[in-house]
Every structure is written in structure tokens, then in C-alpha cells.
KETI-320497 format. One line per 5 residues: their letters; for each residue x, y, z negated of C-alpha. Coordinates in pm, whole numbers, plus 50000, padded with zeros to 5 digits. Example, Ala and Ser with C-alpha at 12.3 -4.5 7.8 and 13.67 -1.06 7.14 Angstrom:
as> 51230:49550:49220 | 51367:49894:49286
END
This chain:
xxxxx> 35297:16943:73096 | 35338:17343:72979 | 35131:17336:72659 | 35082:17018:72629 | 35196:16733:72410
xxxxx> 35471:16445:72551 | 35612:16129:72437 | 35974:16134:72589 | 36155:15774:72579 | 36437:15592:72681
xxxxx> 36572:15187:72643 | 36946:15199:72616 | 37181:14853:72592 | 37529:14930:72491 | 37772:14705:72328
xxxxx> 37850:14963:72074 | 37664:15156:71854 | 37554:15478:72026 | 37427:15850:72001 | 37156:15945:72239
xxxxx> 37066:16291:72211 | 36751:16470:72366 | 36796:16826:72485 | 36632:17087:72601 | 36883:17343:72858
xxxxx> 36708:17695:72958 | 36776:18011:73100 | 36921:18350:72974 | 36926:18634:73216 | 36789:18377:73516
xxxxx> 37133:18138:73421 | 37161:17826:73285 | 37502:17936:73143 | 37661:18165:72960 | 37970:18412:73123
xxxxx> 38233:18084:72980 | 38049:17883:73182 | 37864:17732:72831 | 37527:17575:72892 | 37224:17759:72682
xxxxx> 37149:17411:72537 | 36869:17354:72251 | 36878:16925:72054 | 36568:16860:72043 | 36643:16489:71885
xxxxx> 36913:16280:71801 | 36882:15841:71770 | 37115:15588:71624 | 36940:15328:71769 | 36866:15095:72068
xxxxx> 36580:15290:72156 | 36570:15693:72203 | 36157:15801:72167 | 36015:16102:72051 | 35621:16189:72035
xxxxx> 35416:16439:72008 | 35732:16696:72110 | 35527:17030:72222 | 35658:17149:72592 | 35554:17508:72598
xxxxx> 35857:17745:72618 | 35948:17883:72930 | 35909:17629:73243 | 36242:17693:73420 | 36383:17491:73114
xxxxx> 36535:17137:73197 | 36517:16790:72928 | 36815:16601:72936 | 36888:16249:72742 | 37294:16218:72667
xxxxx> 37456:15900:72526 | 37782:15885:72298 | 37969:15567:72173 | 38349:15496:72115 | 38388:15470:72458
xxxxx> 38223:15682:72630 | 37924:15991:72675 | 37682:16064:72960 | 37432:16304:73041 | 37151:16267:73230
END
């Protein structure tokens, strides 16, 4: 995957209208967080809509980094 092109994509039903958020956490200094406990953390892309896809997204920064997908509504937000 280093190097090469992805499609990243996710089908979401929610009875609300939602945010779903694709992100991108890495390392500084071999941590995931900074010294207030604050996640390095880069949005990749961001979706008003029932489905969260993104082509064509280059992976080729450094490979201890981690994608996430997180979902906000009215009611709620998760990360995954």
C-alpha cells in the first residue's frame, strides 16, 4: 500500500444528517501524541453524505501512520 494509490470507503445509515471524517494519525518522536496527551492527527477528507469514499488518496508518508473514519451528528461522534 506505501506508494501506492487507494480508494478508502465507508456506507454509513444514520437517522440524522452526519459528518464522517477521514484521518490520517502519525508519529512525532516514536508517539502518537503530543506531551497533553493530543493526538498528531492529519483530515484527510470530510463527507456530508450517506456515503464516505475517497479515490485515488496517495499512501506514502511514513508507515507507522494509522487511517481512521470518525462520524458526527446531533447526537453523537465515533471514531474508528
Amino acid at each position: 500500500m506505501i506508494g501506492e494509490d487507494v480508494t478508502l470507503s465507508c456506507l454509513y445509515i444514520t437517522g440524522a444528517p452526519a459528518r464522517v471524517s477521514w484521518l490520517k494519525h502519525y508519529m512525532v518522536n516514536g508517539s502518537y501524541v503530543d506531551e497533553n496527551k493530543i493526538a498528531f492527527v492529519t483530515t484527510l477528507k470530510v463527507f456530508v453524505d450517506s456515503i464516505a469514499f475517497t479515490r485515488d488518496l496517495n499512501y506514502s508518508d511514513d508507515p507507522s501512520s494509522r487511517l481512521a473514519i470518525c462520524f458526527e451528528n446531533l447526537f453523537a461522534s465515533q471514531c474508528l
